[in-house]
N, C-alpha and C positions, 0 to 999 in steps of 0.2 A: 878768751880762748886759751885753753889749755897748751903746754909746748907737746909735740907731738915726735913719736919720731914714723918713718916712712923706710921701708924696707924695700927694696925692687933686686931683680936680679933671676936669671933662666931657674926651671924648679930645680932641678939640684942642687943650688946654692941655698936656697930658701930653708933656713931652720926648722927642723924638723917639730922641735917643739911647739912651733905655732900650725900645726898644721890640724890637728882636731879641731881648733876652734874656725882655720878657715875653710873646713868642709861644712861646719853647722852654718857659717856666714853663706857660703854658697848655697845653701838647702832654703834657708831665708831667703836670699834672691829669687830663687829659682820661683818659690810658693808666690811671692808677694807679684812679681812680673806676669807671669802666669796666671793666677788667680784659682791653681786645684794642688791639689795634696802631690806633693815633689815626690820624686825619687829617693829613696834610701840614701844612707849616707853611703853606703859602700858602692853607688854607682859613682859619689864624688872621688870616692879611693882610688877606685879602678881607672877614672878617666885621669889620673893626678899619678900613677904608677905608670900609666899607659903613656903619658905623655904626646906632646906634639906632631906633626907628620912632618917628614921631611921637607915637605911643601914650604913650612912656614917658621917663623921666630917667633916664640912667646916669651916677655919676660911680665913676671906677677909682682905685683906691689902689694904690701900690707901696711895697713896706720896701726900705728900702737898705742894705746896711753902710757901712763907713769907707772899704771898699774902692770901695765903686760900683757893689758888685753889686747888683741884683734880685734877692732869695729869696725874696720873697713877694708876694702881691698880691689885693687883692681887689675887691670891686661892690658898691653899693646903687643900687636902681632901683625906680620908683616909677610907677604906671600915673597920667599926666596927661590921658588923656581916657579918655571909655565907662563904664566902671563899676570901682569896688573902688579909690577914689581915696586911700581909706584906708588900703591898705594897701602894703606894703613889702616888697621882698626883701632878704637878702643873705647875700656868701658871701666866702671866705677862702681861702686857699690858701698855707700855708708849706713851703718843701723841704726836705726828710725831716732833714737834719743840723741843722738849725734849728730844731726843733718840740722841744720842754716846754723854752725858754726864757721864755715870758711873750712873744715877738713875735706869736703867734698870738690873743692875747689884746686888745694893744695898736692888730692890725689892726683885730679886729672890732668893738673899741669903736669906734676913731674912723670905720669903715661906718655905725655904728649912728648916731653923733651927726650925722651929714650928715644923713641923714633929715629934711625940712622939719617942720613944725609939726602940718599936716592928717595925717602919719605916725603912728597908734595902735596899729597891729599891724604884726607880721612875721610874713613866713614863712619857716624857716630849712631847711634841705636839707642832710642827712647824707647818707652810704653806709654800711653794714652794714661792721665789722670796720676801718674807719677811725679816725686818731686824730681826726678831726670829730667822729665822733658819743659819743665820750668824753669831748670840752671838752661838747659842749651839755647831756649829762647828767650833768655836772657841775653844769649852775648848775640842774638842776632844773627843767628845762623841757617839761611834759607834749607826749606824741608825741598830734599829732591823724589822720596817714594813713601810710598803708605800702604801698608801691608794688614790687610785685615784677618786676624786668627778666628776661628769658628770651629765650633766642636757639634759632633751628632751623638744622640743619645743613644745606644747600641742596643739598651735595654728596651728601647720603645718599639722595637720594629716587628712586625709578623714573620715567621720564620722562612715560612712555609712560604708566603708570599713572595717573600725575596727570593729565594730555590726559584719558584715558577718565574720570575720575573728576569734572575740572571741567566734562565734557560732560555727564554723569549729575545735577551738581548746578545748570546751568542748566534742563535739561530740568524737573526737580522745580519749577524756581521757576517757569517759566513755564507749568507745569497750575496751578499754585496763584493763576495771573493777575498776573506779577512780568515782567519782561523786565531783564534785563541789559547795562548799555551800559558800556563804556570811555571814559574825559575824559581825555584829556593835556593837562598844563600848565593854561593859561588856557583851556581852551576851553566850559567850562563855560559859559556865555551864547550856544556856538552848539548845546548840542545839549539844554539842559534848558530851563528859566524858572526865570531863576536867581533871582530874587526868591525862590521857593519853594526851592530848589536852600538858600539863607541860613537860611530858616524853619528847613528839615528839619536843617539844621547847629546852629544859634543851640536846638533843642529838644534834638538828640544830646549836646553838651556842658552842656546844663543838667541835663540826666537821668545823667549819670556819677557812678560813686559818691563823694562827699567825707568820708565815715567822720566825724572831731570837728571838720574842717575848719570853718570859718565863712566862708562872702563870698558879696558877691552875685550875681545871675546874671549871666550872661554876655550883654549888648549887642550883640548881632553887626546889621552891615548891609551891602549888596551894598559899599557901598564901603571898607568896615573888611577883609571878606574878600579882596576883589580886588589890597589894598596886603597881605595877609599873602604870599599866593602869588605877587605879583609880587619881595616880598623874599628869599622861598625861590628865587625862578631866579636873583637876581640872588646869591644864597650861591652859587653853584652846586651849587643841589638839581634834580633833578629830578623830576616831580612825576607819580606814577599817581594814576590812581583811578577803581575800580570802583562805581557806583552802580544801588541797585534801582530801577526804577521800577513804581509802580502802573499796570497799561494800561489800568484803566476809567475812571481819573480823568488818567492821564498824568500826576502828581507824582510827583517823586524820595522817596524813603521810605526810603532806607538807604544807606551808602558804605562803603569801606573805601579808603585811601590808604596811600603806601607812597611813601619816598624815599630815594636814591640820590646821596650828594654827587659831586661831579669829582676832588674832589682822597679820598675815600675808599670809591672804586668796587665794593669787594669785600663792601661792608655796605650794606644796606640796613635802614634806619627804619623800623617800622611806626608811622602816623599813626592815625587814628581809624577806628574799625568801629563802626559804631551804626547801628541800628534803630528810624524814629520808635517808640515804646511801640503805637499802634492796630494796627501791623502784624508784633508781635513773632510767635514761634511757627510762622512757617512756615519756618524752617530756612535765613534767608536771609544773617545772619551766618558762618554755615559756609560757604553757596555764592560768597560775596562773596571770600573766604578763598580759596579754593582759582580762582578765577580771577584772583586775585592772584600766585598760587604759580607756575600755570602760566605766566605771562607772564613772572616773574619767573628762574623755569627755563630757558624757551626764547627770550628776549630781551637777557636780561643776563648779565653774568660776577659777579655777588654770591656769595658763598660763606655770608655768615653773615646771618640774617633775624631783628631784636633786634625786642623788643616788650616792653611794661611793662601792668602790670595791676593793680590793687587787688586784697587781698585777698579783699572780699567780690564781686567780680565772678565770680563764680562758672561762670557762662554761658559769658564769654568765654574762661575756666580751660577750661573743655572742650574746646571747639573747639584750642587752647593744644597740649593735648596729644593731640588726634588730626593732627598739623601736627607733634610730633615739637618740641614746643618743650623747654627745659630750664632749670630757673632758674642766674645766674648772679650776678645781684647783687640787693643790697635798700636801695633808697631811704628813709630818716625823714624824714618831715615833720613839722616841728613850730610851732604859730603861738603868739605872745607878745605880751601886751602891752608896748609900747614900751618906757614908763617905768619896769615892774615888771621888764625884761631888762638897763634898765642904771641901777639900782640893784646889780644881780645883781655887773653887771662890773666897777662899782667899787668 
């Protein structure tokens, strides 16, 4: 094994001259995890200019050889405000003629030792059929969620049909006393009360399923939400989203979102579909779904519509597959105690 050296340190410090070759390393990860044509380089730029959110600490690691190449590279990032201060990420990435040398090993330790003090758990993040998820269970580290990614074929659909079919599924929500509005971007404060617009958010992600996951709930407030979605335009995302509303009380009760980067226009993101629990059962995550599709049909040029699900989400599995979804890859989730993961590594 070659001597290597290992750079770590927040982006600003991070030499600029390594920085073209760790967006092409990043574009590799992205394809190879994935399994479709990445994004541009210039959405690695802009998210590498744009930097991190206040929210959180990132410091990046890069392997170098003798040569002064970058083949590897990785993250540890730690939430510094809201909730779940305890806990940790991180992740790794070595190129493919590199990997069962022990440099992949070397990364993820010294990710792991960054990690500050208040750092007790991680969470670590495979892909299905990867050499990652072969190093993790190697050191024996119980999977606590499994996240299925699925994509629909956008090109396969009847147009016309979907138009009739999102008209049939508003009309359904609105005998059952639901009315359905469209939010672009920010604009959610001029067409709901967004205070509650947060509630119905800040309740849909605490209610998601977390399988042996552990952490705490999710902290949301008008102005935690407002700096996420202003971070996503300034990625260059762009930002749908269909929301239910209750007409006898006028709260927002359900959403479904959906995003669109610039620099990789042919794909679109599905965000969050969730229905507060009081108002589950009238059919409104399927109608939400399909006035998604429809906009997405007749408004954009996306070809492929990705979306991920837990296994036990069961509900949203259906809807899934009346949408024509199809699975394509499988996400491990695994959390760890700190101390007990690098014992493991050394």
């Amino acid at each position: 094994m070659s001597k290597i050296t290992i750079i770590s340190n927040v982006k600003e410090e991070i030499p600029r001259k390594y920085l073209e070759q760790l967006f092409k390393l990043m574009q590799v990860n992205n394809q190879e995890i994935l399994k479709i044509k990445p994004p541009s380089i210039g959405y690695f730029k802009r998210a590498w200019v744009l930097g991190s959110s206040s929210e959180e600490k990132i410091f990046y690691l890069l392997a170098i050889n003798p040569e002064d190449e970058v083949f590897g590279y990785g993250q540890c990032s730690w939430n510094i405000n809201y909730d779940n201060l305890d806990k940790g990420y991180v992740w790794a990435h070595i190129a493919r003629k590199y990997r069962r040398k022990g440099y992949g090993t070397q990364l993820f330790l010294k990710a792991v030792e960054i990690l500050p003090d208040q750092i007790t758990g991680l969470y670590i993040e495979t892909f299905e059929d990867s050499d990652g998820i072969r190093f993790i269970e190697s050191l024996g580290v119980k999977e606590g969620y499994k996240e299925t990614l699925s994509a629909s074929d956008l090109t396969k659909f009847n147009l016309e049909e979907v138009k009739k079919e999102a008209k049939v599924q508003r009309e359904k929500a609105n005998e059952k006393g639901y009315e359905i509005i469209y939010i672009d971007a920010l604009e959610e404060i001029l067409l709901v009360d967004f205070s509650k617009y947060v509630e119905m958010l800040e309740e849909i992600w605490n209610d998601m399923p977390r399988e042996e996951l552990t952490f705490e709930d999710y902290k949301l407030s008008i102005e935690r939400v407002k700096k996420m979605n202003q971070r996503r335009l300034l990625r260059g995302d762009s930002i749908m989203t269909f929301v239910a509303i209750h007409k006898e009380s006028g709260d927002p009760i359900g959403l479904s979102n959906s995003y669109i980067n610039e620099y990789q226009p042919t794909l679109v993101r599905q965000g969050d579909t969730g229905i507060v629990r009081a108002h589950r059962g009238n059919g409104l995550g399927l109608a939400l779904k399909y006035q998604m599709l429809e906009k997405l049909l007749f408004e954009t040029d996306a070809k492929l519509w990705r979306t991920g699900n837990a296994g036990s989400n069961e509900h949203m599995l259906r809807i899934n597959q009346i949408l024509k979804y199809e699975p394509f890859a499988c996400v491990h989730e695994f959390e760890v105690n700190k101390k007990d993961l690098l014992k493991r590594l050394k």
